[in-house]
C-alpha positions in Angstrom: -5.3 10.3 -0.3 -7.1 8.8 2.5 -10.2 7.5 1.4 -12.7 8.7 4.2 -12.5 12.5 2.8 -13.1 11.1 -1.0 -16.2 11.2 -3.1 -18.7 8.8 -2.7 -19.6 6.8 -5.5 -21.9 3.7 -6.0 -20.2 0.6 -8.1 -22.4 -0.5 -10.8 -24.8 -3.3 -9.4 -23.5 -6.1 -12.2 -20.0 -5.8 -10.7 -19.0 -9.2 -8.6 -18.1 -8.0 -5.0 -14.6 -8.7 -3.4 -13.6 -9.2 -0.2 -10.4 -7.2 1.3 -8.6 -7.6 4.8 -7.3 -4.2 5.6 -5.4 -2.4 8.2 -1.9 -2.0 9.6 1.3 -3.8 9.3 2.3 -7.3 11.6 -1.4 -7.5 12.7 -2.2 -10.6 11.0 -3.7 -9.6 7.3 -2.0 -12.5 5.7 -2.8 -15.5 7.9 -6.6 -14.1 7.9 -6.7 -14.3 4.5 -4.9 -17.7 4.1 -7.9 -18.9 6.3 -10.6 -17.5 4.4 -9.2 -18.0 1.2 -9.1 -22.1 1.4 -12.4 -21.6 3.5 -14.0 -19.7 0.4 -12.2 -21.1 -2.2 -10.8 -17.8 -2.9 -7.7 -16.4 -4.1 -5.7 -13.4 -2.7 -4.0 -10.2 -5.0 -1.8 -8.5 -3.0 -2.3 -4.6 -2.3 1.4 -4.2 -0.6 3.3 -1.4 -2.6 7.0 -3.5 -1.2 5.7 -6.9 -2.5 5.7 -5.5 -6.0 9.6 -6.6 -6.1 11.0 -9.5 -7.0 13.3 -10.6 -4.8 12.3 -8.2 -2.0 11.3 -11.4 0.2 12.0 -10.9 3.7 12.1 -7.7 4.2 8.8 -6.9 2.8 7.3 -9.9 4.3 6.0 -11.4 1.1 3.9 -14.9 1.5 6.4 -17.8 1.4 6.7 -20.5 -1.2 4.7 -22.8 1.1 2.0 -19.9 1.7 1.7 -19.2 -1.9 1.8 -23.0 -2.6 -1.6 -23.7 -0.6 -3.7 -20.3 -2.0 -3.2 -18.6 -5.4 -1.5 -14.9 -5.1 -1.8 -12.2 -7.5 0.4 -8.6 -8.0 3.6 -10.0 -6.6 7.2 -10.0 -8.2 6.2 -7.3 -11.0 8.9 -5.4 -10.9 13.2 -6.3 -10.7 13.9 -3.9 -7.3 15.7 -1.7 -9.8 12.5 -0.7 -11.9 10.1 2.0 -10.5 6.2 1.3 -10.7 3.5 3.4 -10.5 0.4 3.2 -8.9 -1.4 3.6 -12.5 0.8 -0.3 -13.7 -0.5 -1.6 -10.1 -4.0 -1.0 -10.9 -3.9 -2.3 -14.0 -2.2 -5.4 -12.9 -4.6 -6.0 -10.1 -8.0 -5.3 -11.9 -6.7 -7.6 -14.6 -6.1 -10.8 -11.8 -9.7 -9.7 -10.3 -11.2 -10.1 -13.6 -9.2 -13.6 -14.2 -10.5 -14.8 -10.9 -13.9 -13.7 -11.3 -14.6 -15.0 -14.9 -13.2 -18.5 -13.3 -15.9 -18.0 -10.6 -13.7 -17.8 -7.7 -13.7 -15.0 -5.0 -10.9 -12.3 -5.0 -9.6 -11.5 -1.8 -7.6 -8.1 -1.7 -4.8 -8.1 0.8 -2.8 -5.6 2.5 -2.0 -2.2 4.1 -0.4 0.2 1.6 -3.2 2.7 1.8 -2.8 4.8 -1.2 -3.6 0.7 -3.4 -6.1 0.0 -1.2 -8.7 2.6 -2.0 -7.5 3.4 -5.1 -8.2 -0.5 -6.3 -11.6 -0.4 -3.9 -12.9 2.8 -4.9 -11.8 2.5 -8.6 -10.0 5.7 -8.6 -9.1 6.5 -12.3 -5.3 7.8 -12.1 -4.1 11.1 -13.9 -2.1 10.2 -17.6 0.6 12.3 -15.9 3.7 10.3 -15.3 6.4 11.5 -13.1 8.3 14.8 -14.7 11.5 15.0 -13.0 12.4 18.4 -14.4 9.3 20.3 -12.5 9.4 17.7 -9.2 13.0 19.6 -8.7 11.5 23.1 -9.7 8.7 22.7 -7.2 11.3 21.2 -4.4 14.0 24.4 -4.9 11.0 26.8 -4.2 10.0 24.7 -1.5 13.4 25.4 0.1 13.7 28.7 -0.7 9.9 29.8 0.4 9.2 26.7 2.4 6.4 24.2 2.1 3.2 25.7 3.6 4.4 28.0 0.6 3.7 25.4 -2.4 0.8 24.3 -0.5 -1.0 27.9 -0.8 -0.3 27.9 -4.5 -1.9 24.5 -4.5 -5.1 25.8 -2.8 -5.5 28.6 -5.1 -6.0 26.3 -8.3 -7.4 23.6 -6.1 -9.1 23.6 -3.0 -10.7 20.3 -2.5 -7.2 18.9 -2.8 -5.9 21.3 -0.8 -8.2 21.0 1.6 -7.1 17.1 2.1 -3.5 17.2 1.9 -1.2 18.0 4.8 1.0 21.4 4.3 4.6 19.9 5.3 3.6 16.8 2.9 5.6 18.0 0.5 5.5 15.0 -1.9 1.7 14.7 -1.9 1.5 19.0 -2.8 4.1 18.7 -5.4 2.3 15.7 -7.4 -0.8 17.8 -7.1 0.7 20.6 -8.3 2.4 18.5 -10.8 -0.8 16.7 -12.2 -1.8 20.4 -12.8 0.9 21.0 -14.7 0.4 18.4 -16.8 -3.3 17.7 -17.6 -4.6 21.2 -17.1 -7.0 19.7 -14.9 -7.0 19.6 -10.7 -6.1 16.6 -9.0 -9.2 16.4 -8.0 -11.3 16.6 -10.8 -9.2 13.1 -11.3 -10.0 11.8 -8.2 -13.9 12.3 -8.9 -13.8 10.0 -11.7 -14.4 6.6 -10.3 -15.1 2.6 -11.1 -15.5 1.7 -7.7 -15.8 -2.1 -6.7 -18.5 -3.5 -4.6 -16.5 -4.5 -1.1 -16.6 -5.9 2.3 -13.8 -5.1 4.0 -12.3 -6.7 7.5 -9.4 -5.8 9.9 -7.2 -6.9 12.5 -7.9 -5.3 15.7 -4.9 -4.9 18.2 -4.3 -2.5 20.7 -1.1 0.3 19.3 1.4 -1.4 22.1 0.2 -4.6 20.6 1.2 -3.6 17.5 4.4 -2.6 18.1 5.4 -5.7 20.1 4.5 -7.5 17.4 6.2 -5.2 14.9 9.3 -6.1 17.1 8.6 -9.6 17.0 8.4 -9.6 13.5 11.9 -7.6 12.8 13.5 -9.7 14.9 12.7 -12.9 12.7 13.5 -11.0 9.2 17.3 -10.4 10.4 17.2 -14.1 11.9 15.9 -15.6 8.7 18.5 -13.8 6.6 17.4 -10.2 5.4 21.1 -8.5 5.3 22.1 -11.5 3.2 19.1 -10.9 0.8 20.3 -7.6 0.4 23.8 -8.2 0.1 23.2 -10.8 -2.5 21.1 -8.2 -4.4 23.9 -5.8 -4.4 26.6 -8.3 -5.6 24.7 -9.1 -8.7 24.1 -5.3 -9.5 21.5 -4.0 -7.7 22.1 0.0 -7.5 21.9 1.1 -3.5 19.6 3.6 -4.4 17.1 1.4 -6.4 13.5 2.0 -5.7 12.8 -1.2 -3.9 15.3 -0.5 -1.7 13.6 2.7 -0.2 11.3 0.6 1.5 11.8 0.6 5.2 13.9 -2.5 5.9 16.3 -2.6 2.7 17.5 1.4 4.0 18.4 0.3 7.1 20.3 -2.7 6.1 22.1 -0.7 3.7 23.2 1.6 6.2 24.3 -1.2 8.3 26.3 -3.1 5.3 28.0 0.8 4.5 29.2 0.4 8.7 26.6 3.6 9.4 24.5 1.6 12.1 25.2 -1.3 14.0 23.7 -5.1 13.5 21.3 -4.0 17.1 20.6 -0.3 15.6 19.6 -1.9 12.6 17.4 -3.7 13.9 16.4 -1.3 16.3 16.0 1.0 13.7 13.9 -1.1 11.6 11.1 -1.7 14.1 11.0 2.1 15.0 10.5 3.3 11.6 8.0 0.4 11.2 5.6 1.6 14.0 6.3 5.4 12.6 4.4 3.9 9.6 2.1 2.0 11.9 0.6 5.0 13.3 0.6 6.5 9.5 -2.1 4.1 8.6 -4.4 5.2 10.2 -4.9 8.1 7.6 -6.2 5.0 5.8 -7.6 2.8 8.2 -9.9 4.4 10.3 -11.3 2.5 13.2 -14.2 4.9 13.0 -14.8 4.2 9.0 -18.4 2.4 8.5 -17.1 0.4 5.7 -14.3 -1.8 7.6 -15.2 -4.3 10.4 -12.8 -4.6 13.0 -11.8 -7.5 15.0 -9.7 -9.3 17.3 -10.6 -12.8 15.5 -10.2 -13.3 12.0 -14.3 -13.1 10.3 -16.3 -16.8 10.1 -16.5 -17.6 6.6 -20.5 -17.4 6.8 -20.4 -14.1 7.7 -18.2 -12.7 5.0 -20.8 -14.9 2.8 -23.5 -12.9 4.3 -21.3 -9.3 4.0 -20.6 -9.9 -0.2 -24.1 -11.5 -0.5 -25.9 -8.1 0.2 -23.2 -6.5 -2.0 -24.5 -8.9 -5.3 
């Protein structure tokens, strides 16, 4: 949910502060953090929902060997592509390397542009014991489709508003776990969503015009198909990867697939991949707000004395 229409909440004052470099896809996160992290002897825990996956290398544009050979990462590989995680296991992966790097009095630096990790990590958000329940998901989808969304999003205001309120009416997925977490706690999403250990923050972006953005979105596609992403994916199915494995819904692996099944073209691959990149481009800014007081923007990568100066009034 994005994070600007959340409760506030102050984190506790003994709580170390992090530092997090935010914003959308291609525009430089990781190379700013690389930077900062040998400049502050830091280390970096990814917040990228596709880096999760082992083996998912190119196509979710994880650091390299020689990246993650000059800075300590955190949160990546957790998961074989064929294993689902939930935001709940992320969380509790990354608050456990944040605690590891703090007690060894180093600096976490968060990293990355999956929204929904972001501010749940930042703002502490304490996630609902209600694990996916297949059986009403495909309840809740067959009345969507008989009565339509806006439909299952009216019964979702009537037993809670504020979540209502912040969820889009044709986002069927976000309405149905709503609904669902209802189901299965008794309590509103909401009410979750109000419980929170945030962490103390200052948070930086890369600042690039949208046609920026996609050019370099294009840029980037273009080297993940040179450096070998249909053979990453063709090795994964050849030793038994399912097709329809969650790591491979990530946009990238769906597109290749389609190409290795003869549905698209090696160009409309490609092609394909950048345009439903800059789709998710535009997304983020649900979650990434140029407008939002808590994030500096900029076109040049924050001077290590002034991200001193940002965490030091946050201690």
């Amino acid at each position: 949910m994005p994070s600007s229409k959340s409760p506030a909440a102050s984190p506790p004052p003994d709580r170390p502060p992090v530092v997090a470099i935010v914003g959308h896809t291609a525009s430089g996160k990781s190379a700013w953090a690389l930077q900062l992290a040998e400049q502050l002897d830091a280390e970096i825990v990814s917040a990228d929902s596709r880096q999760l996956y082992r083996r998912l290398d190119l196509g979710s544009a994880k650091p390299t060997a020689a990246q993650r050979a000059r800075v300590p990462h955190h949160c990546l590989d957790l998961r074989d592509p064929a294993e689902p995680i939930s935001l709940a296991e992320y969380l509790e992966a990354a608050r456990a390397a944040i605690a590891d790097i703090q007690r060894r009095d180093k600096l976490p630096i968060i990293v990355g542009g999956s929204g929904q990790y972001v501010w749940a990590l930042l703002e502490g958000w304490i996630v609902p014991p209600a694990p996916p329940n297949p059986e009403f998901r495909a309840q809740m989808t067959q009345q969507a489709e008989s009565r339509g969304a806006p439909a299952l999003h009216r019964q979702l205001a009537e037993i809670d508003p504020p979540a209502a309120a912040q969820i889009d009416p044709n986002n069927l997925r976000r309405v149905i776990r709503a609904l669902e977490v209802h189901h299965l706690t008794g309590r509103p999403i909401s009410s979750w969503q109000q419980q929170r250990e945030p962490l103390p923050f200052a948070a930086f972006a890369p600042a690039h015009p949208q046609q920026s953005l996609d050019d370099r979105i294009d840029q980037r596609t273009a080297h993940m198909f040179r450096d070998g992403l249909i053979d990453e994916v063709a090795a994964l199915l050849r030793e038994g990867v399912p097709a329809d494995a969650p790591g491979f819904h990530a946009i990238g692996y769906r597109e290749v697939l389609a190409h290795l099944r003869d549905e698209l073209s090696l160009l409309d691959a490609v092609a394909a991949v950048a345009r439903a990149t800059q789709r998710f481009s535009r997304r983020q800014r649900a979650w990434f707000r140029p407008n939002d007081p808590r994030i500096r923007w900029s076109a040049d990568s924050p001077a290590p004395d002034l991200v001193r100066a940002q965490i030091a009034t946050l201690g």
